[in-house]
C-alpha positions in Angstrom: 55.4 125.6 72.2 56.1 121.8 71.2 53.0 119.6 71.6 54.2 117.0 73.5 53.1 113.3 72.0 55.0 110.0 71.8 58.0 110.8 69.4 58.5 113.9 71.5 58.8 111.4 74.7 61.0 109.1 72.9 62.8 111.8 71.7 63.8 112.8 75.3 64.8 108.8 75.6 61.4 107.7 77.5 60.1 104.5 76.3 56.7 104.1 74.7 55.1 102.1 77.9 57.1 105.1 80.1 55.3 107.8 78.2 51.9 106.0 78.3 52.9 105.1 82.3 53.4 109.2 82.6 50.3 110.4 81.0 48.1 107.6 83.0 50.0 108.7 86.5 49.3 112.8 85.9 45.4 111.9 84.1 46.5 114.0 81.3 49.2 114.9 78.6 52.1 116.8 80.3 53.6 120.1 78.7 56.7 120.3 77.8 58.9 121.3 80.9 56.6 118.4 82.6 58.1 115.8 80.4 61.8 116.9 80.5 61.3 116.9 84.3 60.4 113.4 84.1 62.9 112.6 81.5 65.5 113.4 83.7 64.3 111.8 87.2 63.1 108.5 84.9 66.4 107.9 83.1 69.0 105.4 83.8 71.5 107.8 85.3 69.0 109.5 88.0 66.6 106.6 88.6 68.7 103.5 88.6 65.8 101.8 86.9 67.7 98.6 85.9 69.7 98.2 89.1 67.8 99.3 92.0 67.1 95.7 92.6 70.0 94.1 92.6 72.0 97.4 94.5 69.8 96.2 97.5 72.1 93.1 97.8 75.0 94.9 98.6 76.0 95.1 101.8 76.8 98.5 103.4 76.7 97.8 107.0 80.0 97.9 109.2 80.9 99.4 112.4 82.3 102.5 111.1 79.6 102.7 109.2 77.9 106.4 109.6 76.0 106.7 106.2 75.5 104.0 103.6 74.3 104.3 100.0 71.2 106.9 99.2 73.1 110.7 100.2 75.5 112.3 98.2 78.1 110.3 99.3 79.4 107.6 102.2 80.6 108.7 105.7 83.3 106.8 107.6 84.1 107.1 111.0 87.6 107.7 111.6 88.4 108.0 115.4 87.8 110.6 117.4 85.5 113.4 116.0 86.6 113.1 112.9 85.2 111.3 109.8 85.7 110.4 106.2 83.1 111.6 103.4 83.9 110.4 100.0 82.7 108.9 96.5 83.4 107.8 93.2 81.2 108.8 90.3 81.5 108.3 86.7 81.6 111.2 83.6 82.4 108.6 81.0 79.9 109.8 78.1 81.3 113.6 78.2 84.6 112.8 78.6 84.6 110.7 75.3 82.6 113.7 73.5 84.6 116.4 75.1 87.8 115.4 76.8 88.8 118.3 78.6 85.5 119.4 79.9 84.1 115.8 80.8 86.7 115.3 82.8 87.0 118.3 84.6 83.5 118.6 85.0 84.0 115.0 86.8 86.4 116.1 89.3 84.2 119.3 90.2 80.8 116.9 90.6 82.4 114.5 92.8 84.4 117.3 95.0 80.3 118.8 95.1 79.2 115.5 96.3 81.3 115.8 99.3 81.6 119.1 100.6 77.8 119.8 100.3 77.6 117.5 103.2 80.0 119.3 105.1 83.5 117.8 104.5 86.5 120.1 103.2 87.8 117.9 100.3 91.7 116.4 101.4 92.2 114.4 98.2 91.2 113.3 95.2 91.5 109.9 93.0 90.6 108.5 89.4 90.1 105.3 87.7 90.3 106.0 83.7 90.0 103.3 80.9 91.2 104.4 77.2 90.9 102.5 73.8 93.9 100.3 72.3 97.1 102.5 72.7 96.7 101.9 68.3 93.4 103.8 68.3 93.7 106.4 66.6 91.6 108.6 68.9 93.6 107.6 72.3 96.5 109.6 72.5 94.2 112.9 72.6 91.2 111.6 74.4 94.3 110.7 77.1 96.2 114.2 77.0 92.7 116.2 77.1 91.2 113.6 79.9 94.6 114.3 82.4 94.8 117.8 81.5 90.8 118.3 82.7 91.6 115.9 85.8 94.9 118.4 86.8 93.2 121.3 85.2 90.4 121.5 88.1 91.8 119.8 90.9 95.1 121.9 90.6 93.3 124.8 90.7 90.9 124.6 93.5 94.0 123.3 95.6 93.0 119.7 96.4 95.7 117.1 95.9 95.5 114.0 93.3 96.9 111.1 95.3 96.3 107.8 93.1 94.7 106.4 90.3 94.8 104.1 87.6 94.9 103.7 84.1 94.5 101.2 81.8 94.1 100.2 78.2 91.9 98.2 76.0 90.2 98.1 72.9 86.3 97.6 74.3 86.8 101.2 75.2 87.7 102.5 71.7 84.2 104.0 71.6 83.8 104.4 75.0 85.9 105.8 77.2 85.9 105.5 81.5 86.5 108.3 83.5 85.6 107.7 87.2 86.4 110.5 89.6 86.8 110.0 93.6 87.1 112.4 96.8 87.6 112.0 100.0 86.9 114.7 102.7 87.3 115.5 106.0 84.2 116.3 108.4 83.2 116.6 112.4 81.1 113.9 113.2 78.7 116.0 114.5 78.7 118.5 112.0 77.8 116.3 108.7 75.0 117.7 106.6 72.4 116.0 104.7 70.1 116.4 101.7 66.5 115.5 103.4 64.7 118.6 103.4 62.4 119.0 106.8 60.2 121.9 107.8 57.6 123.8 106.1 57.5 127.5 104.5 61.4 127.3 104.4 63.5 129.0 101.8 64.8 127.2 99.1 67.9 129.3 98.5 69.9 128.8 94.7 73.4 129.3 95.4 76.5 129.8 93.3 77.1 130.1 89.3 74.3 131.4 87.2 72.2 128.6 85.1 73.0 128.9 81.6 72.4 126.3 78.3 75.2 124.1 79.1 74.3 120.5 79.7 70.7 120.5 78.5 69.8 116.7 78.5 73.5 115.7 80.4 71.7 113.0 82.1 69.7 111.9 79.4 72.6 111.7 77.2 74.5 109.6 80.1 71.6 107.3 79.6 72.6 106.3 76.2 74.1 104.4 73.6 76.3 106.0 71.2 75.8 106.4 67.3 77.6 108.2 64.4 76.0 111.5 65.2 78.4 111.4 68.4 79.3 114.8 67.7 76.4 116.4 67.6 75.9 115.7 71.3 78.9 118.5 72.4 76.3 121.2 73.3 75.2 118.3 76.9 78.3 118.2 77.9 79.0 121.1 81.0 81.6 123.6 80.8 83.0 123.8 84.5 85.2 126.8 86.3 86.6 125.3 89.4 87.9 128.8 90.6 84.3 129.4 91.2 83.7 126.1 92.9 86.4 127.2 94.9 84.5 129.9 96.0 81.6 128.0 96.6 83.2 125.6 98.8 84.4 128.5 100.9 80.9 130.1 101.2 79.1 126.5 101.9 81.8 125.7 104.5 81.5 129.1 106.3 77.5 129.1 106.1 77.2 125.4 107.6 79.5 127.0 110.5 76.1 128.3 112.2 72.9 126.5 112.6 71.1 127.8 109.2 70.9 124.9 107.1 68.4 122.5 107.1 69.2 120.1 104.3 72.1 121.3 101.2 72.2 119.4 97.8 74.6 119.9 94.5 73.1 120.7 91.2 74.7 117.7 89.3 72.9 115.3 86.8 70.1 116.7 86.4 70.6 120.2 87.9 67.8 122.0 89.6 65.3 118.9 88.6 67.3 116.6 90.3 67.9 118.4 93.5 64.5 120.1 94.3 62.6 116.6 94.1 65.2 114.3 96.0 65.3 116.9 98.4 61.3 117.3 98.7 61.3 113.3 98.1 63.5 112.5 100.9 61.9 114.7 103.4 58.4 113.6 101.9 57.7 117.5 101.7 56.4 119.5 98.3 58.5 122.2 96.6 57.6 125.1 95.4 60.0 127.3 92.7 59.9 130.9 91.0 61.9 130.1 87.8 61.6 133.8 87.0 64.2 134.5 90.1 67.0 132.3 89.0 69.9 133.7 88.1 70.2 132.9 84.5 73.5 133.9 82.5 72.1 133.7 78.8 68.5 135.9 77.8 65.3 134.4 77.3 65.8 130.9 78.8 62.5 128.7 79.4 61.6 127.4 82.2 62.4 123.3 80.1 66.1 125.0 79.9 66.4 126.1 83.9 65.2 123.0 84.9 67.2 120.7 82.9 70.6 123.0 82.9 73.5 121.2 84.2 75.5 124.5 84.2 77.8 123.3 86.9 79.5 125.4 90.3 75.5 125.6 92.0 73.7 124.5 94.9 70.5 124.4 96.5 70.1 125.3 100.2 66.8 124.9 102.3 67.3 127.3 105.4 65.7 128.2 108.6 63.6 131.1 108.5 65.1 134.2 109.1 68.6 133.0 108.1 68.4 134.7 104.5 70.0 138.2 105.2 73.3 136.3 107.6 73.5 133.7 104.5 73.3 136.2 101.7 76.6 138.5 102.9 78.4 135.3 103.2 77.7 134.6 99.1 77.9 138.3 98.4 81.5 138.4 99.9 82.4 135.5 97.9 81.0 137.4 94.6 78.4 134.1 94.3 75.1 134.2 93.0 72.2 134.0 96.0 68.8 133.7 95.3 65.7 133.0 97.5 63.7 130.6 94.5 61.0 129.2 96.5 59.8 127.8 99.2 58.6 123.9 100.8 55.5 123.1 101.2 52.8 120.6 102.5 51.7 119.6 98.5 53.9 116.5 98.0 54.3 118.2 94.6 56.7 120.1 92.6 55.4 123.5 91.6 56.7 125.8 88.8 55.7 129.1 88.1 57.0 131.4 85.6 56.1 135.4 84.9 53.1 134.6 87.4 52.0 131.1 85.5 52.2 127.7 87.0 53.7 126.3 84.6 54.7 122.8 85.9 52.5 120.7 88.6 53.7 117.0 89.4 53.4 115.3 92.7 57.3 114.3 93.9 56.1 110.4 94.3 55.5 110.1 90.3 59.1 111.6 89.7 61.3 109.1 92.7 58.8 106.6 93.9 57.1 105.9 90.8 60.2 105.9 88.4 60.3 102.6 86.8 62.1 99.8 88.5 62.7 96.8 86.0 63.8 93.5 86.2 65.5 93.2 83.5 66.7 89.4 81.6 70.5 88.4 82.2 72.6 85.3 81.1 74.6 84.2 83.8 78.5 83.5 82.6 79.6 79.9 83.0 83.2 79.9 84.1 85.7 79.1 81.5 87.4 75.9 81.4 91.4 76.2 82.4 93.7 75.9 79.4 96.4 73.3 79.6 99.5 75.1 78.7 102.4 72.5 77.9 105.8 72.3 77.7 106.5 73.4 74.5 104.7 76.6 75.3 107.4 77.9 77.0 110.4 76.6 75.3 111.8 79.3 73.3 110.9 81.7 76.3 113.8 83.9 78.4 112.4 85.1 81.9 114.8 88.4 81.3 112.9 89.1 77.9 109.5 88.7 79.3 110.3 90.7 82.3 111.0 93.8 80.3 108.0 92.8 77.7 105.8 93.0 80.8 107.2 96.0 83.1 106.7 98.0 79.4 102.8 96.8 79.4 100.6 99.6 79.0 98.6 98.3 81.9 101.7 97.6 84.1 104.6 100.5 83.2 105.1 103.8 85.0 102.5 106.1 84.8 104.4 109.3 86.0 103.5 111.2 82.4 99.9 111.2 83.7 100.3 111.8 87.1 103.0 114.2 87.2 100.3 116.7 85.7 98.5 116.3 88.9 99.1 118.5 92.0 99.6 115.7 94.8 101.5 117.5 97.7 99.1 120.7 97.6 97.6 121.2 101.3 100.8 119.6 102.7 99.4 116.4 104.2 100.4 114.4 101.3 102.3 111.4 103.1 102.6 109.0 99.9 102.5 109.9 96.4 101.0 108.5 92.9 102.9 105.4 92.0 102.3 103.1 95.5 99.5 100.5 96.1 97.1 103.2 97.6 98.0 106.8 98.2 97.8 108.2 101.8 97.3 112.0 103.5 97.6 112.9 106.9 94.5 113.9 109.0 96.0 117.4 109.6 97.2 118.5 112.8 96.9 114.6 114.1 99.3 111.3 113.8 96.1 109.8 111.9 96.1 109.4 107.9 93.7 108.1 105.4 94.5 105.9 102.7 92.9 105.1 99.6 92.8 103.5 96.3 90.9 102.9 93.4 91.1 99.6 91.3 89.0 98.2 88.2 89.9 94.3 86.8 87.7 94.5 83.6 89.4 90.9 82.1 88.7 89.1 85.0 85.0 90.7 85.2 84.5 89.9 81.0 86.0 86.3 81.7 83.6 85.3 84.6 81.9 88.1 86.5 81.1 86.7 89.5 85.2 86.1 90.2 85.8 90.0 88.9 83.9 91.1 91.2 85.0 89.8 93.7 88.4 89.6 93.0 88.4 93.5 92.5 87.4 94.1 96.1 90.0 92.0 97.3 92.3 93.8 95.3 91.4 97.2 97.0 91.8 95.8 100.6 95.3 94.3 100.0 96.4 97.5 98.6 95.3 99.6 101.7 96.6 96.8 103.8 100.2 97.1 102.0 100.9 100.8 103.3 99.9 99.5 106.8 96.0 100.8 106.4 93.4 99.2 108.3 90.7 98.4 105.3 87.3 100.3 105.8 84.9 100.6 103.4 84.5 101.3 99.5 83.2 103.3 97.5 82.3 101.7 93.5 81.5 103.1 90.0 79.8 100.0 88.0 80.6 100.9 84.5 78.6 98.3 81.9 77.4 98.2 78.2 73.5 98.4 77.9 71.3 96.6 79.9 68.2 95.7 77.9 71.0 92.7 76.5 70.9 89.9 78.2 74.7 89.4 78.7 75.4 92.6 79.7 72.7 92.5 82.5 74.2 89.4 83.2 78.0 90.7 83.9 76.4 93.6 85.8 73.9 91.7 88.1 77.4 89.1 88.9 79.9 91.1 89.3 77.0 92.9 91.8 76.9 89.7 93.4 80.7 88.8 93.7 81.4 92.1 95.4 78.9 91.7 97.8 80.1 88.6 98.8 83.8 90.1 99.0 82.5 93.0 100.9 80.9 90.5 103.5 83.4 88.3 104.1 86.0 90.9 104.7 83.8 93.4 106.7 84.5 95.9 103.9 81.2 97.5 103.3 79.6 99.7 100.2 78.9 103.2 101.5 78.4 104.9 98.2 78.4 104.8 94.4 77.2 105.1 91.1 76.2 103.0 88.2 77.1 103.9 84.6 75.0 101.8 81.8 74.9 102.5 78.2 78.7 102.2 77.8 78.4 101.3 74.2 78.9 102.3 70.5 77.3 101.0 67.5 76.0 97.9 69.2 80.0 97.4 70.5 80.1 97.2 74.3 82.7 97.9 76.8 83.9 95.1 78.9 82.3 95.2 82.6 84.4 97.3 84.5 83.3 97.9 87.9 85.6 100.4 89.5 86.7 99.9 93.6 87.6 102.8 95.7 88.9 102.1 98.6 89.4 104.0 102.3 91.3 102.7 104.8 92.7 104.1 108.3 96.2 104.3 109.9 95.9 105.2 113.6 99.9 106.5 113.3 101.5 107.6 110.2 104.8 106.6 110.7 103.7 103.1 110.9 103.3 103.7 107.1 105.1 101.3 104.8 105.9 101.8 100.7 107.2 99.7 98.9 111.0 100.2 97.9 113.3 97.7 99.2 115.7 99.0 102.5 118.4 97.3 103.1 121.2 94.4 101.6 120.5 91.3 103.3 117.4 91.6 103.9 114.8 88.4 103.7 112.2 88.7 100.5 109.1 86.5 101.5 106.0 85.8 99.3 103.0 85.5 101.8 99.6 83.3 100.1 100.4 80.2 97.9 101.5 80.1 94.4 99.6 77.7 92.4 100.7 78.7 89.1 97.4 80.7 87.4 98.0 81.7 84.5 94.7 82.5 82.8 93.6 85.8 81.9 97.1 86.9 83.0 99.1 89.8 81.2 101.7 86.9 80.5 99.4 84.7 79.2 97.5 87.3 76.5 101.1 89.6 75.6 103.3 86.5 76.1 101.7 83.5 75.0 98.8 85.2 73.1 96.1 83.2 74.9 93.4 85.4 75.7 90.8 82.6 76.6 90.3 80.4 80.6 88.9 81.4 83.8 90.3 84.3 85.8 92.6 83.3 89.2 90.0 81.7 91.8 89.3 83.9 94.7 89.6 82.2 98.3 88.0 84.6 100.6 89.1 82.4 103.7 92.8 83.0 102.2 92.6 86.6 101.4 91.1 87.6 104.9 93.5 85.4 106.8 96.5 86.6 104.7 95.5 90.0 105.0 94.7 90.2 109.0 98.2 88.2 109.5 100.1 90.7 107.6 97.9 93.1 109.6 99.9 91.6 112.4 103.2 91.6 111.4 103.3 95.4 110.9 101.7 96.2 114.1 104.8 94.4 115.4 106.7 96.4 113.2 108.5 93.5 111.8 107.6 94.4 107.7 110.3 96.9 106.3 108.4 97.2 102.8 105.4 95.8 101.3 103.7 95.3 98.1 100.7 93.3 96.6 101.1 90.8 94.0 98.6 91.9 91.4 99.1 92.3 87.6 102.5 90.5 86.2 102.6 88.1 89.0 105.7 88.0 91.6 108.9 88.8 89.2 107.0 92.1 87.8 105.9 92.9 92.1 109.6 92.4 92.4 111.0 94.5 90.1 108.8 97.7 90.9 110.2 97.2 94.4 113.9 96.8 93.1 113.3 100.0 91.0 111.2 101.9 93.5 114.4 101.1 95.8 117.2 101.3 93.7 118.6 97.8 94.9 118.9 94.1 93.9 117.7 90.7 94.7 119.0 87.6 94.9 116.5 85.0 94.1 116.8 81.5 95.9 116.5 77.9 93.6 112.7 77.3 92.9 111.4 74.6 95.2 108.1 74.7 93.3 106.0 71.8 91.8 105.5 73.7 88.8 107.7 75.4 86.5 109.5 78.9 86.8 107.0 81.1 84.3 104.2 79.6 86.4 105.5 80.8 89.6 107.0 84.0 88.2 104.5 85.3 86.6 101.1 83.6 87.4 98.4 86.0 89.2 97.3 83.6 91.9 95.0 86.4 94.6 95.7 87.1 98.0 99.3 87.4 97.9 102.2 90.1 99.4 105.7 90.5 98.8 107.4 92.0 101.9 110.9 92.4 102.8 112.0 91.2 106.2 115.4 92.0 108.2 117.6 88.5 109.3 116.9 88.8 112.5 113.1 89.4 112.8 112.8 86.3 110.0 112.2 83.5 112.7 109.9 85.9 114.7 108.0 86.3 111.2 108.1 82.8 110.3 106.6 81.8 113.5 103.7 84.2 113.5 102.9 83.0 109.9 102.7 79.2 110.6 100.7 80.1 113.6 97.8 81.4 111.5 98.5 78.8 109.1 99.6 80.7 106.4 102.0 80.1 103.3 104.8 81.6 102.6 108.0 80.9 100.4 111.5 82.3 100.8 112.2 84.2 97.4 115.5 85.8 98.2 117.9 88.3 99.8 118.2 92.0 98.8 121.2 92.6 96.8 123.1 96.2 97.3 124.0 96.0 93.5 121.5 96.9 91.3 120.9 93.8 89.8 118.2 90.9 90.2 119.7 87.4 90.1 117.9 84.7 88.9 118.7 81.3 87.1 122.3 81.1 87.5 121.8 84.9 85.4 121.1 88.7 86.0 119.1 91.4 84.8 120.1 95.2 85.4 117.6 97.2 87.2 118.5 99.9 85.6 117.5 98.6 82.4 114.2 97.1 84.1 113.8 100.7 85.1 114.0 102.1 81.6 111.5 100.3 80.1 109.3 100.6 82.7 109.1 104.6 83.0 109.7 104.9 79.6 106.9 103.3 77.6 104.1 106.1 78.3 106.3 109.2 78.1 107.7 107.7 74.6 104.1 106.5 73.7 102.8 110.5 74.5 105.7 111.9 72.3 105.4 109.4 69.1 
């Protein structure tokens, strides 16, 4: 057996003070299997160590509010009996080393997440960030990441209903795949992981435990080198027609009154779920590793315990519940194993063949992890760059329409997410391609929206704004398919955080979505923090990722964003004030990559929000989009596309000039399309609640948008926009 000393303990990525912290907590050297327990519970990706503090600021209360950050994953309510489960979790470092798998293996962790506490998953989401589209490793990391997204969510018959993808070269090394799910659960009926009781089974449920994913967690907690490749053995191999099975078999067992507390085998596998559970319900744990189903021969007790072979659960039941729970698993040809029991020890105890071969109390693995407070820089805002005149000269609003709508951030992502099952289950109300996808609540006039939305320039520029700007950007999406905003869900993806600037970006943007989440009574109910994003001392720009729920109590109140009918008013709701920083027009257009991001005005966005809010209660908003990325002309065009019809647009009245107002990304505004004889019944209702607005045009039944005494064919607009990717994908 290896003698464990220091090397071996930074070998498993402890730090020297951790190791010397370990051997003074347990009075002694631990064994092996000791040390990769603590390995596992102590590194970045279980233990949070460098952002516990500054996760306490967020704020997760709301009145819908049923469980907040520290389970599996965040509960909504929804009206009724019904409520909302969902998440969004990160599988960034084995999606770079393993595309396929990585990703996969995301989809099936987060789906885990949310029916272990009880909730039948009704869709699922993803935020993914690739290197330059020049890179010559992004084409393939891009097919295998979309083929493992569809290739498990397909299959286990949950629908993909949004996402987003974008493109930059901080992620050439590093690559961002964040997974989300939402399910649906009875409010009295929700299941958690605190075990209670003692002498209660601890039942090992599903796949068998095999090699796969040794260290997962560890290597999650890690900068990357040239020996990149090497590290293919962590990453899990997943089967999601056996999680389909296992959702089954969980669902139909929590039916009855057996459980007691349930928890997936994720990071960490059987480690990780035996001590939160005994650390939550401040019980000890006691495990046979000789009785767990094990797929390969001869595995140690180091390997069982630190497998992250995927598809498994652990169950605590009631006594007396074994034989009842065991035909359910039989029947759906699952592994069931009675491994151990709780106990009143406070510890974790291992035995193997008839030795103890592990012995640590639970508090040294969760309450005594380390908790650091680690140095940041804070990020002074940028100074605002003075375009002039002559910038804009030789410019021609057609050309930088269709240089724009052809973005790799902004075209038509259909190539991607026409690979994805989005209708499976039938309650699929709006597809990929809107502000925020949207399902029905089956069998009711209820549906759930959601989105997910990242703004890593704006974060890299000045943090604190990012963050908050990306929240806001969440609620006006829900808010433009007629959802009532809820609560989010995040995935904070950042470079390492033992340098200063990084720490700094994470602890501000931490900070800016707080605030957001505040003001606009959008709380944090779950999430999941991914450090370490970083290759050869290159680091990815902050991206924290924002997934957002939102309720509508009707359906058919829904609203999407193609344009309806000729004649019909186009308003822009918020002020205009030009903002061009950080904008895609500024750094593809102008090549000016440097100034502050747009300035968020929380007062603005929540007013602008709640009166839009209004307006579709009264039914007067025929279509609806938010005016994010390109600024008003690109919001335009998607809706001239999506619609297959023109606009006029009026004379600019505007104090500044027309690639300013066109194109600037100004926050908290809303392009929505208005009959003639609702427009004074609208206009009224916004200068009551004192916000701006400007008249930007009629809808044209010709396929053409009008503007500066010329025209551009929407058809052609079209082209480029749904053609960039699938030509890109070809090449």
């Amino acid at each position: 057996m290896t003698k464990v000393n220091e090397q071996v303990a930074i070998d498993h990525g402890l730090k020297k003070d951790e190791f010397k912290k370990i051997c003074d907590l347990m009075k002694r050297t631990p064994n092996l299997t000791e040390l990769g327990i603590f390995s596992a519970m102590w590194n970045e990706h279980c233990s949070y160590k460098s952002s516990r503090k500054h996760l306490k600021n967020l704020h997760t209360q709301g009145k819908r509010v049923i469980q907040g950050p520290g389970e599996n994953a965040g509960v909504i309510d929804v009206d009724d009996e019904d409520a909302i489960v969902f998440k969004i979790e990160s599988h960034n470092h084995p999606s770079f080393i393993e595309p396929y798998q990585g990703a996969a293996t995301g989809v099936g962790g987060i789906m885990r997440d949310v029916f272990t506490m009880g909730a039948r998953p009704i869709a699922n989401l993803n935020s993914i960030h690739f290197g330059s589209t020049q890179h010559k490793k992004t084409k393939n990391l891009l097919r295998g990441v979309v083929k493992g997204i569809g290739g498990y969510g397909n299959c286990i018959g949950v629908p993909t209903i949004g996402g987003q993808t974008c493109f930059d070269e901080s992620y050439n090394g590093n690559i961002l795949v964040n997974a989300m799910t939402l399910g649906l659960v009875n409010k009295k009926k929700i299941f958690y992981s605190k075990a209670a009781g003692i002498g209660k089974p601890v039942i090992y449920v599903g796949s068998k435990t095999g090699r796969d994913g040794i260290h997962g967690a560890s290597m999650a907690s890690a900068v990357f080198d040239d020996k990149i490749e090497e590290k293919k053995p962590t990453v899990q191999v997943g089967d999601p027609f056996t999680e389909k099975l296992l959702l089954e078999a969980c669902l139909e067992l929590m039916a009855d009154d057996s459980i007691i507390s349930i928890q997936d085998m994720g990071a960490a596998g059987l480690t990780s779920s035996s001590v939160e559970m005994a650390s939550k319900g401040k019980l000890g744990i006691e495990l046979d590793l000789t009785k767990v189903p094990c797929r390969e021969e001869k595995m140690t007790p180091y390997e069982i315990m630190l497998s992250e072979s995927q598809e498994r659960m652990l169950i605590v039941l009631e006594n007396g519940k074994e034989e009842n729970a065991k035909k359910i698993f039989d029947k759906w040809d699952l592994d069931f194993a009675v491994i151990g029991k709780t106990t009143t020890s406070k510890k974790i105890e291992l035995y193997f063949d008839s030795k103890k071969v592990a012995d640590i109390p639970i508090d040294f693995l969760a309450e005594d992890a380390p908790e650091y407070d680690r140095k940041w820089k804070k990020t002074k805002l940028p100074q605002k760059i003075k375009f002039k005149k002559e910038n804009f000269k030789s410019l021609k609003i057609n050309n930088c329409l269709i240089k724009l709508l052809s973005n790799p951030n902004i075209c038509e992502k259909k190539w991607i997410w026409n690979q994805y099952d989005h209708t499976v289950m039938g309650d699929t109300i709006q597809k990929p391609g809107g502000d925020a996808g949207v399902v029905r609540i089956h069998g009711t006039k209820k549906a759930v929206a959601a989105s997910v939305d990242s703004s890593a320039t704006y974060c890299f520029a000045h943090p604190l704004t990012g963050g908050k700007q990306v929240v806001c950007e969440s609620w006006r999406n829900l808010i433009s398919v007629g959802a009532e905003p809820i609560a989010i869900t995040n995935c904070l993806n950042f470079g390492n955080p033992e340098k200063e600037k990084n720490m700094g970006e994470f602890v501000e943007c931490v900070q800016g979505i707080s605030e957001a989440c505040k003001y606009l009574d959008f709380p944090v109910v779950s999430g999941n923090v991914s450090f370490y994003n970083e290759t050869k001392d290159k680091g990815i720009k902050p991206t924290p990722s924002i997934g957002g729920v939102g309720l509508l109590k009707n359906y058919k109140n829904m609203l999407t964003m193609d344009l309806k009918n000729e004649g019909n008013v186009i308003l822009v709701i918020g002020k205009t004030e030009g903002h061009l920083d950080q904008s895609v027009f500024a750094r593809n257009v102008l090549n000016e990559k440097k100034g502050p991001p747009p300035e968020i005005n929380l007062f603005n966005e929540k007013n602008n929000g709640s009166t839009v809010m209004k307006l579709m209660k009264e039914k007067l908003i025929l279509s609806c989009r938010d005016v994010s990325l390109g600024g008003i002309l690109v919001t335009v065009a998607k809706m001239c596309i999506k619609g297959k019809k023109g606009v006029k647009l009026n004379k600019l009245k505007s104090l500044i000039n027309k690639f300013e107002f066109f194109f600037s990304e100004d926050q908290g505004r809303y392009i929505i399309e208005v009959s003639k004889k609702n427009f004074k019944k609208v206009e009224n209702i916004l200068k009551e609640n004192s916000v701006h607005f400007d008249n930007l045009g009629e809808v044209q039944k010709d396929n053409y948008i009008y503007i500066d005494n010329g025209k551009i064919s929407v058809d052609e607009l079209s082209k480029h926009n749904k053609n960039w990717l699938m030509e890109y994908m070809v090449q």
